[in-house]
Every structure is written in structure tokens, then in C-alpha cells.
C-alpha positions in Angstrom: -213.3 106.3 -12.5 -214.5 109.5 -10.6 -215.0 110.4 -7.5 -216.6 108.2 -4.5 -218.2 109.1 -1.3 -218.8 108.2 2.1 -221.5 109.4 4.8 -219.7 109.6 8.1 -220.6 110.1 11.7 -217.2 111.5 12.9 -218.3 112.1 16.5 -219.4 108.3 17.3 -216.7 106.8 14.4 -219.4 105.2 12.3 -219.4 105.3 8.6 -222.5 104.2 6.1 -219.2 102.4 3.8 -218.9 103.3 0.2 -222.2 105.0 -1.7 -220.3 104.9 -4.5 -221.0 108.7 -7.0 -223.0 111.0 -5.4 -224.7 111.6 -9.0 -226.2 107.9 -8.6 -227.3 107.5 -4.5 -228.2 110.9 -4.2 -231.0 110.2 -6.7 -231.8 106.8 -5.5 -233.8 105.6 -2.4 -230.3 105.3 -0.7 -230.7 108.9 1.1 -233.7 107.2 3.1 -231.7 104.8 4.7 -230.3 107.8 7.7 -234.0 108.5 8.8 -234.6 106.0 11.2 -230.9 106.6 12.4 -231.8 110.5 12.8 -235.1 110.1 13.7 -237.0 110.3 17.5 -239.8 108.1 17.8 -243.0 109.2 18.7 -245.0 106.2 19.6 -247.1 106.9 22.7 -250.6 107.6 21.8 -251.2 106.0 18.4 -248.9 102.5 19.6 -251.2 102.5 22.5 -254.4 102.9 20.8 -253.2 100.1 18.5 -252.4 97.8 21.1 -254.8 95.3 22.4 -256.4 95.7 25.9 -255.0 92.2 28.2 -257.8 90.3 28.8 -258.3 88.8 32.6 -258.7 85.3 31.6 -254.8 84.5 31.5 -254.1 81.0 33.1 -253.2 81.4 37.2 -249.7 81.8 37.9 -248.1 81.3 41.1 -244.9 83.1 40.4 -243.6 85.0 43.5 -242.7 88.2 40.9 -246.5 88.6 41.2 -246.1 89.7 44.8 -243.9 92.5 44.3 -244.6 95.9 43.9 -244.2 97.1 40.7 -241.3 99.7 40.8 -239.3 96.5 41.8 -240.9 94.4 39.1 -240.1 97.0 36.9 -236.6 96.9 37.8 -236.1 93.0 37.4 -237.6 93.3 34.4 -235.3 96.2 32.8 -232.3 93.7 33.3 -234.1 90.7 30.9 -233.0 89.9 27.5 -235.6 90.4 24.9 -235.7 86.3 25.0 -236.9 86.0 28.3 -239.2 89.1 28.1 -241.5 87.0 25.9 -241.7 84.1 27.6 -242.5 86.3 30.6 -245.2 88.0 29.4 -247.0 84.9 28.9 -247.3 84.0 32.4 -249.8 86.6 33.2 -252.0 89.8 32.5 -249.8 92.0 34.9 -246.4 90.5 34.0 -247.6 90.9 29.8 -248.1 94.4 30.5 -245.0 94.8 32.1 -242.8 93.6 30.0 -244.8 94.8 26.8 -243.8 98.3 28.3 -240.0 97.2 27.9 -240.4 95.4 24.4 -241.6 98.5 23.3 -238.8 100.8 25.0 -236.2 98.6 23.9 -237.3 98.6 20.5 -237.2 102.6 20.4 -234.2 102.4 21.8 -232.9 101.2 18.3 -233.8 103.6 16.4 -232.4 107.7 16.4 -229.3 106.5 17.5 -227.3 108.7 15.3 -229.9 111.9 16.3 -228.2 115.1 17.8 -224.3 114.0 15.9 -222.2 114.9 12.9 -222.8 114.3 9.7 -221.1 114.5 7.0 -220.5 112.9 3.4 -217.1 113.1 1.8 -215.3 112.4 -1.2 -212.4 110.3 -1.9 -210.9 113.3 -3.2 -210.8 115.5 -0.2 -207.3 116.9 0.1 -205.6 116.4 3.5 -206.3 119.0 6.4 -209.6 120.2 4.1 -212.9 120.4 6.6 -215.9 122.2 6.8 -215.0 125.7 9.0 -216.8 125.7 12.4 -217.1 122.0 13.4 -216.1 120.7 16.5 -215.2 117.1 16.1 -211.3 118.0 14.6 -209.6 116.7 17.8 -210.9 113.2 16.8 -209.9 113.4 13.4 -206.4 114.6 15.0 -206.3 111.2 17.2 -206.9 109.1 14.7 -204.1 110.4 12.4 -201.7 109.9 15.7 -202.9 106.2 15.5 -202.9 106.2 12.0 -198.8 107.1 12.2 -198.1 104.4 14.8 -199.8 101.7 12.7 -197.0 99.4 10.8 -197.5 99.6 7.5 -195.9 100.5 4.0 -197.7 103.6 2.7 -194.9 104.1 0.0 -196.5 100.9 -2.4 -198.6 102.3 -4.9 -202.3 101.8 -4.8 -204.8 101.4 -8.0 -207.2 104.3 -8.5 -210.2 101.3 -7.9 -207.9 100.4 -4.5 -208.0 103.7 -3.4 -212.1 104.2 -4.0 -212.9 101.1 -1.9 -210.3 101.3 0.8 -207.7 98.7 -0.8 -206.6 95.5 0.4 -205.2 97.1 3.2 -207.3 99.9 4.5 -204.5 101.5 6.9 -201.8 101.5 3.9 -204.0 103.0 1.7 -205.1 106.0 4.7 -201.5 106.7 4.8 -201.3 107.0 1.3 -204.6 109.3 1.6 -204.6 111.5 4.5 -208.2 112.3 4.2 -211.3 111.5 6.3 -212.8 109.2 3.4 -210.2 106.7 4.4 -209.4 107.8 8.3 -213.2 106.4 8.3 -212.5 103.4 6.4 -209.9 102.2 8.3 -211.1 103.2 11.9 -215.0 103.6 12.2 -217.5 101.0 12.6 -220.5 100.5 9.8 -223.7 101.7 10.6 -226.1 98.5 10.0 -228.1 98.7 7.0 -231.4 97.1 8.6 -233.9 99.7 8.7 -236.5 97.0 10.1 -235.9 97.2 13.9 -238.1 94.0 14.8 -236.3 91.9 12.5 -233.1 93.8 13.7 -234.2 92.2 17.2 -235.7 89.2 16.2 -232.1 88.0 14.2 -230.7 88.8 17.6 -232.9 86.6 19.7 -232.6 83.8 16.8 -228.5 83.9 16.9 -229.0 83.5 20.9 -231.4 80.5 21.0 -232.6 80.4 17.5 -234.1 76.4 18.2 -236.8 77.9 21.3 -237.3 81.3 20.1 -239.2 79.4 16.9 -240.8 77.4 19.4 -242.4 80.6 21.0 -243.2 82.0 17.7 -244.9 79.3 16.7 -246.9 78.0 20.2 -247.2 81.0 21.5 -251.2 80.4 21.3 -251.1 77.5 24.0 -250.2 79.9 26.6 -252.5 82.9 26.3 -256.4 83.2 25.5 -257.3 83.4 22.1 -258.3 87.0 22.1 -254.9 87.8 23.2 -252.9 85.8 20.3 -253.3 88.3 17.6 -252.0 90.6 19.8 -249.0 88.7 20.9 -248.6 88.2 17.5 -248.1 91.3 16.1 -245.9 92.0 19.7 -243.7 90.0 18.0 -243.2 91.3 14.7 -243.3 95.0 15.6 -242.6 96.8 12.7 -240.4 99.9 14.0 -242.4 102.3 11.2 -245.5 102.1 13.8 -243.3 104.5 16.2 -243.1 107.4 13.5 -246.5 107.8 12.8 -249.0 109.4 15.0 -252.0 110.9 13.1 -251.3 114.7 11.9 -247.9 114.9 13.1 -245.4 116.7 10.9 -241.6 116.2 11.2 -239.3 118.2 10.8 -235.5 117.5 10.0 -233.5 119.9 12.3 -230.1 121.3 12.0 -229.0 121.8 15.8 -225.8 123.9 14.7 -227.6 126.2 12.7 -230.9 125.8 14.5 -232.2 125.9 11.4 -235.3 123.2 10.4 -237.1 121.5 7.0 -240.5 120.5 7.0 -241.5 116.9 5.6 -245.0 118.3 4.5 -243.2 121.1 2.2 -239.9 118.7 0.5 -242.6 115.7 -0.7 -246.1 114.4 -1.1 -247.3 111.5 0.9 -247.8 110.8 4.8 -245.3 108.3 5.8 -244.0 110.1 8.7 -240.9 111.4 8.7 -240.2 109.0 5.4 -240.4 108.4 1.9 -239.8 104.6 1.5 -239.3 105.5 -2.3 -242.3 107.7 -3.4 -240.4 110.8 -4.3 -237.7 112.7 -2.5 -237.6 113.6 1.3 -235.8 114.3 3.8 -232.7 112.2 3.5 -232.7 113.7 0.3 -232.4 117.0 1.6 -229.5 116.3 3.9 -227.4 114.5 1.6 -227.7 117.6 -0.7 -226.1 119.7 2.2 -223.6 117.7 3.8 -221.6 117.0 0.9 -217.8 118.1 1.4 -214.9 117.3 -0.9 -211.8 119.5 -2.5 -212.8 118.1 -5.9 -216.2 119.3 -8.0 -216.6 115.5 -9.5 -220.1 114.2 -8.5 -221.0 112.6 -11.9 -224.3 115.1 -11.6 -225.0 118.3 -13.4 -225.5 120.9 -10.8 -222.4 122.6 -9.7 -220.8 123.4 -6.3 -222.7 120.5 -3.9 -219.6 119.7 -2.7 -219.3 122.3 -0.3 -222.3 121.5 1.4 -223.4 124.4 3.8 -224.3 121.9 6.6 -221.1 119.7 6.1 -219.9 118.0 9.8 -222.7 119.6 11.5 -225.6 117.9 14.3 -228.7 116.8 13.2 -231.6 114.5 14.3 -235.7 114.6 12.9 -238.3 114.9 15.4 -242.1 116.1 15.6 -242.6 120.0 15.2 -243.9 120.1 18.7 -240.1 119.7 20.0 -239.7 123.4 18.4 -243.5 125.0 18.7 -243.0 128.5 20.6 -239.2 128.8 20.2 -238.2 131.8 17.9 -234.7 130.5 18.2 -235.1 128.5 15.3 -235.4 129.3 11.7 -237.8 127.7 8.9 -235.6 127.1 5.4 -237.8 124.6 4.3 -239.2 126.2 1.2 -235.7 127.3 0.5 -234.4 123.7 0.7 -237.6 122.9 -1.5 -236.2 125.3 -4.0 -233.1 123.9 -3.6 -233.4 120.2 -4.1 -235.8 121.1 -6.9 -233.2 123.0 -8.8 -230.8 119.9 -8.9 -233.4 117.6 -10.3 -234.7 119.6 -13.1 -230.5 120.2 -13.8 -230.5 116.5 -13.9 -234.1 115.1 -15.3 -235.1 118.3 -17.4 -238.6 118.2 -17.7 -239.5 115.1 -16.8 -238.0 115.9 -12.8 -241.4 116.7 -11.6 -242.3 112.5 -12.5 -239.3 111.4 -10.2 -240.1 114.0 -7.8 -244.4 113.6 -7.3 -244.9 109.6 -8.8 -241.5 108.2 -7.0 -238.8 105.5 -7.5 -241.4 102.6 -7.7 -244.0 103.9 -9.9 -240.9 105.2 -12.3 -239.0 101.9 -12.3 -242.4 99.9 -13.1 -243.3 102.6 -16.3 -239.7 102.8 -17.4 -236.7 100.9 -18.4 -234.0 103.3 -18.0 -232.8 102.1 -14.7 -230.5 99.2 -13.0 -230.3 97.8 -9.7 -227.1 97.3 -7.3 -226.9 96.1 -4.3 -231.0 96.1 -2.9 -230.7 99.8 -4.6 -232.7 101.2 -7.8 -231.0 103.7 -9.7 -232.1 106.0 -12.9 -230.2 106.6 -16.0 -229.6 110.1 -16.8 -230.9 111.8 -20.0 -227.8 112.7 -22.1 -225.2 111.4 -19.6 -225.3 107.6 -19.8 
């Protein structure tokens, strides 16, 4: 069946579940799905400017809040649901401002939550006790193979080489069976969601809590604030987190904070979508998967040879504007190396025709050709010669 594999955030015990062969996600928009968890918005200046002024022609409100200054306003307000943050901000020009400021924060709060810890993908093959040299997370791989022996279970019964890929029936059997991180992470660590939408993220929240009057305020929002002010409450409430990674001009970089070591967006693929692809080529997540790779077995179901012992296996990363780095000689540009790099393994796999998955992208490919399938929201390509 070959082998499968796993991206796994060892430190915080999360795991992106099964990818299935590296030689079908790592050419599919799959990669992409680790920016937003790697990468530090940068929202102030351009979700400002986008932002409406608040108009002065809110109705009166005689709410007491209005009296207090506003470090203590702030405070009450930092301890509010997102629910009652809405309805809040209706109330007045000072109280929408104030808890606009915290709509915002909280939704940057959900992405880059993965930004400065490990990463790395491994194989269902990885022999026992096999890990990249120099990381520092081992003592937690350690506890969870103490856990791991004081778990009941019957390791002995034989699993099914399909078992074994997805984690089995039982997911602790099958890690005793396989002492290797693949499965330590199947059977301990938590999935990292797949939503890269942050306001529907939050929105689905608010819904589950009071689904019946969070449509209510949706949809009568308008009686409750000047009309100058409902587009803008409007698009308050459907927030699309993409707005916080794209200031004019700025370039991002993904960095490597073991190595100190950093890849420019601008130099891995064409386009200006901040720090992502969403599809047009190959960026950044791209890049990292091609490094972080780690297994004791050379399957990949690919053509190039020896991504498996990934040279940034297990170590930190997050992606952040260029500014974070500006002035320090500490750190080292590879990204024309890692340009090199990724472009290598895609004319191994496409041949000639690499330079069309690379420049057009995954969409404008799928729509011209019919040499690809879809699992799972995910497009993948058929290989010349290999399928």
C-alpha cells in the first residue's frame, strides 16, 4: 500500500491526521493548509484603513458602562464572549469602537497558533527510537511511551497493513504494535482543525452557543445602527481572517527559528496573496513540507530521492513580515536555495510541463486538464508515467 504520513506538532501534541503519500499532498494545495497556523498577523494599518469611521448619529444610550473610564471599560469588555460583543457594540459609537478593538484581537488570536513550535511530518514507517538529531521535544515523546506502557491493551493481535496506515480500530493497540511517532500522535495528540476561515471558525462557535439570536442579530442588525454604519457592521461580522495577512508591499518570510535560517514568499511563487498561495502555484507550505519530512523508509510514491530526511525535521518555525528580521545579521537568506530546491522535485516529477503547475497553479491546471481526482475538499494531479 506504501507508505503514509503525518504532520505533527510534538511540542503542543497536535497532529494534522493522516495526508495519506507524500507523493500526492505534497503536490496538492494540502501544504497551504499550515500558513494561517504558522503565520503572525499583520493587520494594523491596512484593517484600519479599511474599516469604517463610526458615525455620531448612534441612537442615545443610557448605559452606566458609558461613564467609566475607558481602561476599566476595556477591562469588562476583554471578559465578553464574542456573542455579547456584538450586541454591545450596537449600543453606541464609543462602546462599537470598543468592542470592535476586541472582535478584531480575538480573531487574530486564532490564527499563528502553531508559530514559534515543532514541526515535523513522519512516516508510518519510521523505525522506533529514529528522530531527527538536535531536537528538543524527546522527553515528550519519552512520556508518552511511559503512558503508552500503562495503557491496557493487547498489542500481540495482528494488525492489517490498511489498520496500521490509519491508526486501526484501536489506536493504542496498534501504537504498541508501532512504537513510532506516526502512531504515539495518533493515539495521544489532538487534530489541528481544518478551518482556515477564522470568521466562520468564530461565527460556528457563536451559532452552537445561541444559534436562534445570533441569526436574529445577523439579520436585524440594521434597526440598531444608522444606515451608513450597516455595511460596516456587516462586513464586522463576516471578517474574513485573509484581511490580517495583507498589508500593501509587505513580504513574508517563512522562518526557521532553530536554524535562523528564512524563505522569502516573493522568491518560491508568483502572485501577492500574502504569505499564501490559496492554489496558484507552490508557496510556502510547500516549501516546509519538502523539509520536514522524516521517516526510516525512502517510500514517498514521488520520484526525487532522499526527502525523507528532511533537514528541518522536528524543528520551530512560524511566518511573519520581513520587518521582524530587517537589521539582524543573525539570520541567513536560503530562499533561492529552497527555490532551487522545490523546483528540482517538480521537474523530477512533471518533466517539462513543471513550470505549468508551478507559474498557472492548481485551478487553472484542473480547469485545462483532466488528469486529476479529487478526495476529501483536496485536488490532486496524476503523474506522467506513474499512474
Amino acid at each position: 500500500m506504501g507508505q503514509y504520513w503525518r504532520l505533527i506538532c510534538p511540542e503542543v501534541q497536535q497532529v494534522y491526521g493522516n495526508w495519506g503519500k507524500l507523493g500526492e499532498f505534497l503536490f496538492s494545495q494540502t501544504p497551504e493548509e499550515v500558513i494561517e497556523k504558522l503565520a503572525i498577523p499583520q493587520p494594523d494599518s491596512w484593517v484600519k484603513a479599511k474599516l469604517s469611521p463610526v458615525p455620531l448619529s448612534f441612537p442615545d444610550s443610557a448605559s452606566p458602562l458609558l461613564n467609566l473610564p475607558t481602561e476599566l471599560l476595556d477591562e469588562i469588555i476583554a471578559h465578553l464572549p464574542l456573542l455579547d460583543l456584538f450586541v454591545l457594540a450596537l449600543c453606541s459609537q464609543r462602546l462599537y469602537y470598543a468592542c470592535r478593538r476586541r472582535i478584531m484581537s480575538i480573531l487574530a488570536s486564532q490564527c499563528g497558533q502553531l508559530a514559534g513550535t515543532s514541526l515535523i511530518c513522519v512516516g508510518d514507517y519510521l523505525q522506533a527510537g529514529d528522530y531527527p538529531p538536535g531536537i528538543d521535544w524527546i522527553p515528550k515523546i519519552e512520556e508518552l511511551e511511559k503512558q503508552l506502557a500503562a495503557t491496557p491493551g493487547n498489542e500481540s493481535e495482528g494488525d492489517s497493513e490498511d489498520e496500521d496506515a490509519f491508526g486501526g480500530d484501536d489506536p493504542f493497540r496498534t501504537a504498541k504494535a508501532n512504537p513510532n511517532l506516526y502512531f504515539y500522535a495518533n493515539a495521544f495528540y489532538k487534530r489541528v482543525p481544518r478551518d482556515l476561515d477564522v470568521s466562520g471558525t468564530l461565527t460556528k462557535a457563536v451559532a452552537k452557543r445561541c444559534s436562534a439570536f445570533w441569526s436574529l442579530l445577523l439579520a436585524r442588525s440594521y434597526k440598531y445602527i444608522p444606515d451608513n454604519l450597516d455595511m460596516e457592521f456587516d462586513k464586522l461580522k463576516s471578517f474574513n481572517s485573509g484581511a490580517l495577512y495583507h498589508p500593501n508591499g509587505l513580504e513574508w518570510v517563512l522562518r526557521n527559528l532553530t536554524t535562523k535560517e528564512y524563505v522569502r514568499r516573493s522568491v518560491v511563487g508568483p502572485g501577492v496573496n500574502g504569505p499564501f498561495s490559496y492554489g496558484g502555484g507552490v508557496g510556502l507550505g510547500h516549501v516546509l513540507l519538502s523539509r520536514i519530512c522524516w521517516s526510516s523508509d525512502s517510500s514517498t510514491a514521488m520520484s526525487w530521492d532522499g526527502i525523507h530526511r528532511g533537514i528541518w525535521a522536528g524543528h520551530k518555525f512560524d511566518i511573519t513580515a520581513i520587518t521582524a528580521i530587517e537589521g539582524d545579521d543573525s539570520w541567513k537568506d536560503v530562499s533561492v536555495e529552497a527555490y532551487e530546491d522545490i523546483k528540482a522535485i517538480w521537474k523530477s516529477e512533471y518533466g517539462a510541463e513543471w513550470e505549468e503547475y508551478w507559474r498557472i497553479g492548481y485551478r487553472n491546471v484542473q480547469a485545462e486538464r483532466s488528469d486529476y481526482y479529487t478526495h476529501d475538499g483536496r485536488t490532486y494531479f496524476l503523474k506522467p508515467d506513474r499512474y
